[in-house]
MARTOR-233656 format. One line per 4 residues: number of its first residue (from 1); their letters; for each residue x, y, z of C-alpha. Coordinates in steps of 0.1 Angstrom, whole numbers, plus 5000, padded with zeros to 4 digits. Layout:
BEGIN
NUM = a = X/Y/Z; ...
***
This chain:
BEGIN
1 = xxxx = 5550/0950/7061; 5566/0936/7030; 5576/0965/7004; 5564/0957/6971
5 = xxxx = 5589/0982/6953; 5615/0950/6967; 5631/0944/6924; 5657/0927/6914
9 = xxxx = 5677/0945/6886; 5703/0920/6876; 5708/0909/6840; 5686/0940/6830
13 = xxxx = 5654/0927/6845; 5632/0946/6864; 5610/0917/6881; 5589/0930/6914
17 = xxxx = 5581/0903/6941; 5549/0891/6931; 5523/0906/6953; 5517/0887/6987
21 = xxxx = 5490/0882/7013; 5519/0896/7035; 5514/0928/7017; 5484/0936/7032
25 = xxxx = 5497/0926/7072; 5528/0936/7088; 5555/0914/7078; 5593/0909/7077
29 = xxxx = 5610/0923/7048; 5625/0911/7024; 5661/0929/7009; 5663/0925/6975
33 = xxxx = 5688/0944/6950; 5678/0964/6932; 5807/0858/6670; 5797/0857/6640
37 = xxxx = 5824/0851/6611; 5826/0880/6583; 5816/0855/6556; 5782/0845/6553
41 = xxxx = 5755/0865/6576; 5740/0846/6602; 5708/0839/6603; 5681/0852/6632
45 = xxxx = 5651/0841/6647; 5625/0863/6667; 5588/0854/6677; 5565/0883/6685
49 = xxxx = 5532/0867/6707; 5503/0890/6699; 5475/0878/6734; 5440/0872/6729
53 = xxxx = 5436/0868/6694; 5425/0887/6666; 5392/0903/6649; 5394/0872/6623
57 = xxxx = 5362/0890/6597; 5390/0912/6592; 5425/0887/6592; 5427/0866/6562
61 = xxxx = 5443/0878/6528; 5417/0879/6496; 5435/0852/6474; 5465/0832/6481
65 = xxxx = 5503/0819/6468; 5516/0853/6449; 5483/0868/6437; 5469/0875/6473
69 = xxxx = 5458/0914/6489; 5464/0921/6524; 5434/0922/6546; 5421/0954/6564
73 = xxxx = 5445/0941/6595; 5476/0935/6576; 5479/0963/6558; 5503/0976/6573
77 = xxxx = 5530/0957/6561; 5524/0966/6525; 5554/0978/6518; 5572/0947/6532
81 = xxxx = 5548/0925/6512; 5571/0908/6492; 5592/0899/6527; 5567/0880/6544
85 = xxxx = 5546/0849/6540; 5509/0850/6557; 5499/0814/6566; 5462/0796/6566
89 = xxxx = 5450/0773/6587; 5474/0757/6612; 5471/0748/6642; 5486/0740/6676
93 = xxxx = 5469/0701/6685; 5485/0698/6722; 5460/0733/6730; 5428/0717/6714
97 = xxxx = 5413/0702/6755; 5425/0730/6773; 5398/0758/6787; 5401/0797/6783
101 = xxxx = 5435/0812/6774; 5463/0798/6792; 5468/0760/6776; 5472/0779/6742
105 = xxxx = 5489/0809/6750; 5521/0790/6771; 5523/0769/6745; 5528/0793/6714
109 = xxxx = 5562/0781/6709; 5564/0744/6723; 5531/0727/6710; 5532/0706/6743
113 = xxxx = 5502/0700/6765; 5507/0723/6803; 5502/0705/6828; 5472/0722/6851
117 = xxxx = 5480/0731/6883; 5475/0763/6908; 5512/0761/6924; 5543/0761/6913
121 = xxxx = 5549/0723/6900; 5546/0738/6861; 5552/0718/6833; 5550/0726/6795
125 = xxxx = 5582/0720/6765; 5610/0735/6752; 5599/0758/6728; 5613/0769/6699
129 = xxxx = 5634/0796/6700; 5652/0775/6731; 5660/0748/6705; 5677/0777/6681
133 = xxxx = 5694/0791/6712; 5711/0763/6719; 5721/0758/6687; 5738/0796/6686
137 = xxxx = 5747/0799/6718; 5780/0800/6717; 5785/0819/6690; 5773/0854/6704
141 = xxxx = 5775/0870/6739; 5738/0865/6748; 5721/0829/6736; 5687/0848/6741
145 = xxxx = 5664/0878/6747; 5636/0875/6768; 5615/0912/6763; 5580/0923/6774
149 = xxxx = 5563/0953/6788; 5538/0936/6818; 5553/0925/6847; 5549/0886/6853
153 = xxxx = 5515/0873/6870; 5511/0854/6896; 5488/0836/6915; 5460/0816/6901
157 = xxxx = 5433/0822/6874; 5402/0810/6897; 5382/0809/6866; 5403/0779/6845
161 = xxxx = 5421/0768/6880; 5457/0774/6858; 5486/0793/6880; 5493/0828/6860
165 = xxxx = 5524/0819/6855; 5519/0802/6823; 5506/0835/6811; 5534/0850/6818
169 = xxxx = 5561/0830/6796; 5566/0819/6763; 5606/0811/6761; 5609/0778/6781
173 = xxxx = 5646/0765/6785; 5635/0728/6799; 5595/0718/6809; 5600/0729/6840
177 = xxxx = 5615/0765/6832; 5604/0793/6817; 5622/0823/6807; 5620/0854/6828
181 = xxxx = 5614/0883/6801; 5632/0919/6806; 5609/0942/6809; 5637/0976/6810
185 = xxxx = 5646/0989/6775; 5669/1009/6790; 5682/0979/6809; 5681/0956/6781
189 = xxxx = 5700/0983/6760; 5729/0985/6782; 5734/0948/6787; 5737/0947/6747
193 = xxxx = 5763/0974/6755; 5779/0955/6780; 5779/0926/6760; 5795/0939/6725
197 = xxxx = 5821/0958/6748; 5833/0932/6758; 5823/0933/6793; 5795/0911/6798
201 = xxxx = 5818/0885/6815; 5823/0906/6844; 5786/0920/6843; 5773/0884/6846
205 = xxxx = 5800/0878/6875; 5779/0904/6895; 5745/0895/6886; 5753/0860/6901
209 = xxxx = 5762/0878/6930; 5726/0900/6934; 5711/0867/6924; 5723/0848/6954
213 = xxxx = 5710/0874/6975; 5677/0873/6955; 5671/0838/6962; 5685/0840/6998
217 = xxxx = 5662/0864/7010; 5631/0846/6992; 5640/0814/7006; 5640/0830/7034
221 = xxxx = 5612/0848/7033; 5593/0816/7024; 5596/0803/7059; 5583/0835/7072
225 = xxxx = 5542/0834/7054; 5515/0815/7051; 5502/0782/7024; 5491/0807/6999
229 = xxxx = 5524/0831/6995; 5548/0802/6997; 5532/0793/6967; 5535/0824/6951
233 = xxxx = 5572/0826/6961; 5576/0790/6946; 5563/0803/6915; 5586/0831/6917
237 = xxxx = 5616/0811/6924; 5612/0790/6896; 5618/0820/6871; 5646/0830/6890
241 = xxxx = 5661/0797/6886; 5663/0806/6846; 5683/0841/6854; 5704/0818/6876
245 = xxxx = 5715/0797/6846; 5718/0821/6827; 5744/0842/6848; 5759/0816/6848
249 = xxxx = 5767/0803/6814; 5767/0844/6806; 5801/0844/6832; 5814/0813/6819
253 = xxxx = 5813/0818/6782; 5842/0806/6759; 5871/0825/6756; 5864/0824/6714
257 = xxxx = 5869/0859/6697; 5838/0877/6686; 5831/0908/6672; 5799/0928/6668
261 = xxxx = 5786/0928/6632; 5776/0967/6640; 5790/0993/6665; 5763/1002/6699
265 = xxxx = 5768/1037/6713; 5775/1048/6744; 5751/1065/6757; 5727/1061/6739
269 = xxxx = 5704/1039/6758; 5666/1046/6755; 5647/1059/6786; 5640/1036/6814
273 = xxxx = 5603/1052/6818; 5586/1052/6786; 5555/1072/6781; 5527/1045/6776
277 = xxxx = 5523/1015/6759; 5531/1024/6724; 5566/1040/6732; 5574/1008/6753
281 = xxxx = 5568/0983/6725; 5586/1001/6700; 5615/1008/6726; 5614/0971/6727
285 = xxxx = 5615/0964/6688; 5646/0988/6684; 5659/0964/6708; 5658/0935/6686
289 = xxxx = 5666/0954/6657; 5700/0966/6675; 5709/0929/6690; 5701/0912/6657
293 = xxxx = 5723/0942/6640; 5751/0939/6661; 5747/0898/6663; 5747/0903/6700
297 = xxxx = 5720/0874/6699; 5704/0856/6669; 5672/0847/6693; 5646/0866/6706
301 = xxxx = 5613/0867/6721; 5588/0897/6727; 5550/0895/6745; 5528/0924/6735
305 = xxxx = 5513/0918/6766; 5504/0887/6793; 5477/0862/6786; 5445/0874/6794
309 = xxxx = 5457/0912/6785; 5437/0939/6799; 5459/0966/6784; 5436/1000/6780
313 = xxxx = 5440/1008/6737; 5421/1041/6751; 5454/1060/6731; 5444/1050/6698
317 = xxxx = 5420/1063/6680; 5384/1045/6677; 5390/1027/6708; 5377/1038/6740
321 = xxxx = 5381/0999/6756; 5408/0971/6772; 5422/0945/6747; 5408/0914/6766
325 = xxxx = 5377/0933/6767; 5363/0938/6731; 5382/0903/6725; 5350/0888/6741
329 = xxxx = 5331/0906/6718; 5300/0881/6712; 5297/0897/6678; 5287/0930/6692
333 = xxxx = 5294/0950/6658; 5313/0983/6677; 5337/0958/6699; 5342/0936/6667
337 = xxxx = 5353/0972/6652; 5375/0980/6679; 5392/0943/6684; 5401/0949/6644
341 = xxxx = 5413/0981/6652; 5438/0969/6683; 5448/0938/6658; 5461/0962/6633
345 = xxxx = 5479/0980/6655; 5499/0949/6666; 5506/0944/6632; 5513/0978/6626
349 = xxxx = 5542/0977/6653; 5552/0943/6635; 5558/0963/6606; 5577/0990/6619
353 = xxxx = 5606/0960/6632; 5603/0942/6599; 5611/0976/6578; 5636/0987/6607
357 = xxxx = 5655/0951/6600; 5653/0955/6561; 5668/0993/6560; 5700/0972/6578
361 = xxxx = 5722/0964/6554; 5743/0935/6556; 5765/0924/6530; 5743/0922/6490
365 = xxxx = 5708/0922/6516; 5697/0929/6548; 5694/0920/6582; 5658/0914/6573
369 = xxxx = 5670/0892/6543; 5687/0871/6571; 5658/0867/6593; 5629/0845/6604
373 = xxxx = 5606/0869/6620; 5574/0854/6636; 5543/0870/6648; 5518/0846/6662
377 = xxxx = 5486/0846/6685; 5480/0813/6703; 5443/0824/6693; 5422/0831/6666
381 = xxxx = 5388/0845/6677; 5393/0853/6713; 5361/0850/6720; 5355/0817/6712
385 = xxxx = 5392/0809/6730; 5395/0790/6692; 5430/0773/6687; 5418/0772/6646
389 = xxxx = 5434/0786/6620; 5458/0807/6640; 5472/0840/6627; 5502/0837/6613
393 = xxxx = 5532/0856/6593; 5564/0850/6591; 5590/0876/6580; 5626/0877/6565
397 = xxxx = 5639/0856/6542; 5663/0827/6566; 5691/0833/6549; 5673/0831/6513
401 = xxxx = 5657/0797/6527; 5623/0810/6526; 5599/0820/6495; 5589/0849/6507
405 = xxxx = 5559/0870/6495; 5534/0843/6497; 5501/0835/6511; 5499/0801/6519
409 = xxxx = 5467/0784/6529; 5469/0749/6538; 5444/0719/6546; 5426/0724/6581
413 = xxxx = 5445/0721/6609; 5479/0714/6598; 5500/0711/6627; 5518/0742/6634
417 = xxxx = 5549/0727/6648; 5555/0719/6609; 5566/0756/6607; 5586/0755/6635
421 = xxxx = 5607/0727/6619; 5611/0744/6586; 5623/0776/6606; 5649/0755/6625
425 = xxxx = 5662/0736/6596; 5666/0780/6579; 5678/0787/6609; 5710/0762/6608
429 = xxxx = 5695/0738/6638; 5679/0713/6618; 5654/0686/6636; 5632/0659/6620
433 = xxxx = 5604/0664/6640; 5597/0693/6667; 5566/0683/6690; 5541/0668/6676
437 = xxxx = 5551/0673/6638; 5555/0656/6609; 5577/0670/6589; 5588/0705/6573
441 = xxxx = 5556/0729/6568; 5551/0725/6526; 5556/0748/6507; 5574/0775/6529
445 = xxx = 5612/0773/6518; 5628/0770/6485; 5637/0740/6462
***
């Protein structure tokens, strides 16, 4: 009988062994274990991936450029107002032939067309905050951060014939690789530690270590089960490949002096068992906040939650449903009430990072003022699976490239990759076309 509680806890993930046919049967076991220069601030890029869309009767701001009112959903970041810039009517092209959720949702941040297929021969881009990653890389102790709060899925979607895994991933380091997310605030807190004390190095020298032994025993395990599980192992593999790479460029790193921008305490890591949903995502936006404080990275991504989320909202009030649920609301007026409801609460935890970043000081602003802060759904209506006018905002101010405080509503389907190469020429990583763009999104930075 294989043990699911089998984790790997390396490089402060906590990834299970996907679930097996062998789970069910007696089988053999598996073993598997448990800087930035004092002159100008550097600039930051995060993208928060909201799942399944949005109530969109309640999305759009009244108005637009300066004179515009926050709708019903984004109220929440009133008092950040002037820090953010809500933007109309792109969209992401290479999603438009793809059925259900996945074709959209993996490619949030490449605008590349996934390749279908049930096993593990995945294909998709390089997304975004890969590009910026490289660009910073050696400049801080971690290139990236990879958070989320549901464990990876696996297997395929019988219903689009799409392998899970693309529902899973958003950070893609090559086509063929996508990021493995950290799901352990506790974890990911002391590996920031690690990292501004110096002793990442060393910590990275031992995760290689646990990762051999991760990928020995699945290899071997693989020989050991039927058609069906070596697929899922494949699939599992080929997101331990990304930790692999990343141990190892984390335990060869340049020898070049860095210093955190901001001090981390010892001991004071969060908890390692949050209580509920809500405590883990804002576990994971203090996170950020702390790596992009310290300049322990300058890249981040976070997933409120896989594609296809089923994630109960029963603990706020008015909601007695799952998110995917009253996504597919076919206008029934109390799960249209409800998917508002769950919209602004994403937002709402949106808010709490963007106001945690801005009361950061950093030099005559703030971290915020020195960040490109991105929250995105890969849908509008979810139950219409529509890649149209997506819901965007963009927070922080790049450095003082962008013109913040701005609705901007552009002509239909304008290619969303324009904003991506606007955020990588703010960012300091400068490309003339990202994807299937055509130049800078207009309008969104200064001069």
């Amino acid at each position: 009988m294989i043990s699911r509680r089998n984790a790997l806890r390396g490089l402060g993930v906590s990834l299970g062994l996907p679930w097996l046919e062998g789970m069910a049967a007696p089988a053999p076991a598996a073993r598997m274990p448990g800087a930035a220069g004092r002159g100008r601030p550097p600039v930051r890029m995060a993208a928060l991936y909201l799942p399944n869309g949005v109530n969109v009767n309640a999305w759009t701001p009244i108005g637009s450029g300066r004179n515009f009112a926050l709708s019903p959903t984004l109220a929440p970041l009133a008092d950040v107002k002037n820090d953010i810039v809500v933007m109309s009517n792109l969209w992401n092209e290479a999603t438009k032939g793809g059925d259900g959720h996945y074709v959209k949702e993996a490619a949030i941040l490449t605008c590349r067309t996934i390749k279908k297929t049930p096993g593990a021969d995945i294909a998709n881009g390089i997304s975004v905050d890969q590009v910026a990653a490289r660009k910073s890389a050696a400049l801080t102790p971690i290139p990236s951060l990879e958070l989320g709060v549901s464990p990876v899925a696996i297997g395929v979607d019988a219903v689009v014939g799409y392998t899970r895994i693309y529902g899973s991933h958003i950070a893609w380091s090559s086509p063929t690789t996508p990021l493995a997310r950290e799901l352990n605030p506790r974890s990911v807190y002391e590996r920031l530690y690690r990292a501004t004390s110096g002793q990442d190095a060393g910590a990275a020298k031992l995760d290689g270590l646990l990762l051999d032994r991760v990928l020995e025993d699945a290899s071997r395990l693989r020989g050991q089960v039927g058609t069906q599980d070596r697929h899922r192992i494949d699939e599992y593999l080929s997101v331990m490949r990304s930790l692999e790479e990343r141990a190892d460029r984390a335990a060869s790193a340049s020898s070049a002096p860095w210093k955190p921008r901001a001090a981390m305490k010892a001991g004071a890591a969060p908890t390692d068992r949050p209580n509920g949903h809500a405590e883990h995502v804002r576990l994971m936006m203090d996170m950020i906040a702390v790596a992009f404080q310290a300049d322990t990275t300058r890249v981040a991504t976070f997933m409120f939650g896989n594609s296809v989320s089923d994630i109960s909202f029963r603990f706020v009030d008015g909601v007695n449903s799952s998110h995917h649920e009253v996504s597919h609301h076919q206008k029934d007026p109390d799960k249209l009430r409800q998917y508002a409801i769950i919209s602004r609460w994403h937002v709402e935890q949106y808010a709490y990072l963007l106001r945690k970043l801005k009361s950061m000081r950093e030099g005559e602003g703030t971290v915020l003022d020195n960040s490109l802060i991105l929250f995105a759904s890969a849908l509008s209506d979810g139950n219409r699976h529509s890649p149209h006018n997506l819901p965007l905002v963009l927070g922080g101010r790049g450095g003082g490239r962008i013109d913040a405080g701005r609705h901007l509503v552009y002509a239909e389907d304008s290619p969303l990759s324009n904003l991506y190469v606007s955020m990588l020429d703010a960012f300091g990583a400068p490309m003339e076309r990202f994807a299937d763009s055509t130049g800078p999104l207009a309008g969104l930075m200064k001069g």
